[in-house]
Phi, psi and omega in degrees: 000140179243159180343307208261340156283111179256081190330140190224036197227124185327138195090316155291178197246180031032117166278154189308346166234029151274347227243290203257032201315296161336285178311323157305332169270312146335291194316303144301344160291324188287309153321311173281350176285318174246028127346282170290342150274313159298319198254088195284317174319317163319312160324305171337276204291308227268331159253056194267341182228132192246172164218123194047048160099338198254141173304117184312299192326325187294298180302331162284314168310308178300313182331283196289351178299301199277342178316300200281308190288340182254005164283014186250344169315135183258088207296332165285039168220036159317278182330304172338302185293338191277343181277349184276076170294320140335301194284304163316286154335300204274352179287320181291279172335281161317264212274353173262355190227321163264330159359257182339301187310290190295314168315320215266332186271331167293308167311323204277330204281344207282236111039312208312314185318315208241079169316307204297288146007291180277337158282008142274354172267306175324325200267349177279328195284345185251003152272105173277134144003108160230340180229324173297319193305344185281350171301271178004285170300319175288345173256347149318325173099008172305139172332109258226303198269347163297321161324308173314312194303305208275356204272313168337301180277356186264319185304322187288337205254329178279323176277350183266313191267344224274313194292275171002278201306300210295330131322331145300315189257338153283319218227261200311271203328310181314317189298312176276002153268344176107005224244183143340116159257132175230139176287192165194133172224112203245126168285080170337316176311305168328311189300289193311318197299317192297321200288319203289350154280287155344335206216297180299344200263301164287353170286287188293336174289305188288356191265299152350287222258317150255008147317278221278346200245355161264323168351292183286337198205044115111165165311317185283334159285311178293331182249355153255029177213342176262335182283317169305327203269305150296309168033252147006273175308344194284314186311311219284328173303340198274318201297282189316285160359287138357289172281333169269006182267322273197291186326289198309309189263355194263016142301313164311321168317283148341300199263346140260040156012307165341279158297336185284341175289295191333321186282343203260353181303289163325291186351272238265006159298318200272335167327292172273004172255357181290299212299294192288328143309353174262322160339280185285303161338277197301002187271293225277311218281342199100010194275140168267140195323335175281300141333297197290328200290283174326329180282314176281338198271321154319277180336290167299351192260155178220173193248108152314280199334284167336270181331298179312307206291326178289296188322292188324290181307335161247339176247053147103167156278012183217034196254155169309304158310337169270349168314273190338305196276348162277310156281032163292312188273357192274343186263311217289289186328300187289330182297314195293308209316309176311310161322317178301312186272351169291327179305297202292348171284289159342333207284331216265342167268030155258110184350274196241055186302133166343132171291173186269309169314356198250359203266350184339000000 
């Protein structure tokens, strides 16, 4: 059993640092806040080099977060997920068509007072999930390979639509409702470049890594004796990320108190209504608990990483809107984590949940 696997079966244990997962993550928000204030230089140093816009150190982290999960995908059981014509549609449905939609109505309901504010929670509800939600899903106990599949398809639907959408939910929409217009102007190039790091670098290291390693050495060697051995780093990777993501924002964070609440409130309303609606969808469509899990947290999860980076590049580093994308990931961490042990609550009203044993 590995790190990132949380064992659900009476009796089982929990390892120490899934056990106290929450408390790692607190920890690390708090670490990186105060870091960043004692030591202001860091901040400095830790974005002195980007990649699309992103702190290299963030990017090494996600890196190394995402690698060990998607090296446990069994991509020839790809084809399965891709035949779940259900699973698909509805995942494309939640996230290019009610996301967006519900963020765009919170923000507003919300909101109405503070433009800045809400046109940086709009540009988080229009960046879908391409990388943390696969931590998530894996500690749920979620489909793996479906996860790849939906993660897959949202990085193509982000580069095609993200520009679009975003023009619709800033500019048009407003306009033909009476309301406030705000313009965006996202460079796709921009986009593509975030995803083909964020999402192709550890996608092609893990498919790479378990090709050549059952080639060599067999299926059975590679998921009891290699997979554990990585493990690990996926956690350790979402943590450090954390304190340097926290280093970097968490003055802004500090210095409005207010605000971070007035911002954080939508969250954690589209957080929980993303989640527990996709839930129950896939509960309802007939999907088995590894599908319905994998549906929601895809769903509910958004990629910050994007969001922060656009918010900067087009309205500034002290702009309101780049707040918003910072405090995303500050409501989004502890809600999913939490989400994960609801899931994991959730499992027992499912027929024929996956054996544990077959998650290796």
């Amino acid at each position: 059993m590995t790190a990132t696997e949380v064992p659900t079966a009476a009796g089982g244990r929990l390892s120490t640092l899934d056990k106290y997962l929450p408390v790692w993550i607190g920890a690390a928000m708090l670490a990186g806040i105060a870091l960043g204030q004692w030591i202001p230089a860091v901040g400095k140093a830790l974005n002195a080099i980007q990649i699309g816009g992103i702190s290299l150190p963030i990017a090494a982290g996600l890196l190394v977060m995402m690698y060990p999960v998607l090296a446990k995908v069994r991509y020839d059981r790809l084809d399965t997920v891709t035949a779940d014509k259900r699973l698909l549609a509805s995942s494309l449905v939640l996230n290019w068509l009610v996301g967006p939609a519900l963020m765009f109505a919170l923000a507003w309901v919300f909101l109405p007072d503070l433009p800045e504010f809400r046109t940086g929670l709009i540009i988080v509800g229009l960046a879908r999930c391409i990388a943390m939600v696969i931590i998530w899903n894996d500690l749920a106990c979620g489909d793996r390979e479906a996860a790849a599949v939906l993660v897959a398809l949202n990085s193509v639907f982000q580069v095609i639509a993200f520009g679009g959408l975003g023009w619709l939910y800033l500019d048009a929409l407003p306009r033909w409702l009476g309301l406030d217009a705000t313009g965006l102007d996202v460079s796709g190039w921009e986009i593509a470049a975030n995803v083909a790091v964020f999402l192709g670098i550890p996608l092609a290291a893990g498919y790479l890594t378990r090709t050549l390693g059952e080639r060599r050495k067999g299926r059975d060697w590679y998921e009891s004796k290699f997979l554990p051995r990585i493990g690990p780093f996926a956690l350790h990777g979402l943590l450090f990320t954390i304190v340097v993501l926290f280093a970097l924002q968490g003055e802004a964070i500090i210095a409005r108190p207010l605000d971070v609440v007035r911002i954080a409130l939508p969250l954690l309303a589209y957080f929980a209504l993303m989640w527990a609606g996709s839930f129950l969808l896939g509960k309802g469509i007939g999907l088995n608990y590894e599908r319905t899990t994998t549906l929601a947290f895809t769903a509910a999860g958004n990629n910050f990483e994007l969001a922060i980076a656009v918010a900067i590049a087009t309205f500034g580093a002290v702009s309101g809107q780049a707040l918003a994308g910072v405090v995303g990931p500050l409501i989004e961490v502890p809600v999913l984590v939490g989400l994960v042990y609801v899931s994991l609550w959730a499992r027992r009203f499912f027929r024929a949940p996956e054996p544990q044993a077959a998650r290796s």
